[in-house]
C-alpha positions, 0 to 999 in steps of 0.5 A: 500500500503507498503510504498516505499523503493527504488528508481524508479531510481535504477535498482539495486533493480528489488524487486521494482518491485513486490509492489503493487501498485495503479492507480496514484497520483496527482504532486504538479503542475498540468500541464494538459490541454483540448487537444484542448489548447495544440493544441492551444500553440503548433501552431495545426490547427484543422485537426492537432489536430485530427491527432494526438489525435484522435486515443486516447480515453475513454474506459468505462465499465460499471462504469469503465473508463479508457483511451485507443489508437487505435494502429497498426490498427483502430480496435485494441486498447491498454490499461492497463488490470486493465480497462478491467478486474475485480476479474479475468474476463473481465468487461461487456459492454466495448466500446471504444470512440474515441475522433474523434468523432462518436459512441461508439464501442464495445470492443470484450472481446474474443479478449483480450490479456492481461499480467493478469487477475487480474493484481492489485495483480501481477507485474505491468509489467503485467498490459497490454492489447491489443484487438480489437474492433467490427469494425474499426473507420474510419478517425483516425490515429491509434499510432506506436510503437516506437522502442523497448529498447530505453530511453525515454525522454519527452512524451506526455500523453493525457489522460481521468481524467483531473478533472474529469474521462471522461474528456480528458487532453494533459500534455508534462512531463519526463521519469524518470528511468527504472526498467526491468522485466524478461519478458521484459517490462520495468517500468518507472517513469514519472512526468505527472499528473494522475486520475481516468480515466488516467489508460491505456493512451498512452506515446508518442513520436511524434505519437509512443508510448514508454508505457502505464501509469498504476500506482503510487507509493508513501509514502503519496498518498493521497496528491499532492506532487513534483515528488520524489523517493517517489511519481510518476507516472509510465508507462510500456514500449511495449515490450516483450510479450506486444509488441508481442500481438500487433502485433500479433493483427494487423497481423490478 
């Protein structure tokens, strides 16, 4: 990974957005908890809680796992197009498990809709994917969008890789700054923690999501550190062709 020269913070510098970059970093204070515990501190009854996480999940393929939201629709799923492609095609066998329970569901990987093939060597803006899944999962609550070109504040990450790649994690962090792509999507730092298992989670607002996490971008990776110019987490906003996809997706 070249090492990190502007800051996430200025916009003055769209070149940030051309590094390569890898799925995420650790912050030097994990903040992570079981859904169940978030739930718990913020008063949730147990119908709340599968209102408002059940339409996230664990997408696996193969060896692969990544997070993904049923979003629109209980049958279409978002996520970061690294989980679902590999050298430029898709992964086999994917399946999508919400964490509402029931059976894993296939993901239909002709439906794919994805901002590239092989998005770990192109602009991270890219790195989006939208499908749909064999059927619908009944009795979940799928994720809005939120509105398009707003500035998020605090978000909500629930996602997989919480000590391990299959375990889920709830964590309350911040969006800090926005760089713009020509297409449209945004990227934004965030100080939420990430995994292996991470990649693809939600950022939301209430139940809408503001972005996808999909990488990190750091001089010393290989550490924990404080959240910095240096060292952050990042997401890239629904908009543009991403937000275009998912919609499309949800209208068939």
């Amino acid at each position: 990974m070249r090492e990190l020269v502007y800051s996430a913070h200025d916009a003055r510098h769209p070149a940030e957005l051309l590094r390569p970059y890898v799925p995420m970093v650790s912050m030097e204070t994990d903040r992570r908890m079981s859904p169940e515990e978030w739930a718990r501190r913020s008063n949730f009854d147990r119908s709340t809680l599968g209102a408002r996480f059940g339409a996230t999940g664990l997408i696996r393929c193969g060896g692969t796992v990544g997070t993904g939201q049923l979003t629109l629709r209980n049958d279409v799923i978002t996520t970061a197009a690294h989980v679902l492609f590999s050298g430029g095609q898709p992964r086999a066998s994917c399946a999508f498990q919400a964490t509402g329970g029931g059976a894993p569901v296939a993901i239909d990987t002709q439906s794919i809709r994805a901002g590239s093939r092989s998005p770990m060597s192109e602009p991270a803006t890219r790195d989006w994917a939208v499908a749909r899944l064999a059927h619908a999962i009944p009795n979940a609550s799928p994720y809005a969008l939120a509105a398009a070109g707003g500035k998020p504040g605090g978000v909500l990450m629930v996602a997989g890789g919480n000590k391990s790649a299959d375990q889920m994690g709830a964590e309350q962090c911040n969006a800090r700054g926005m760089l713009t792509a020509a297409e449209g999507v945004r990227e934004f730092a965030i100080d939420c923690d990430a995994a292996p298992g991470s990649s693809g989670a939600a950022l939301t607002t209430g139940h809408r999501i503001v972005g996808i996490h999909v990488g990190y971008r750091s001089t010393d990776p290989t550490r924990a550190h404080a959240f910095s110019a240096t060292h952050y987490n990042f997401a890239i906003t629904v908009e543009g062709p991403f937000r275009r996809a998912v919609l499309a997706a949800a209208a068939r």
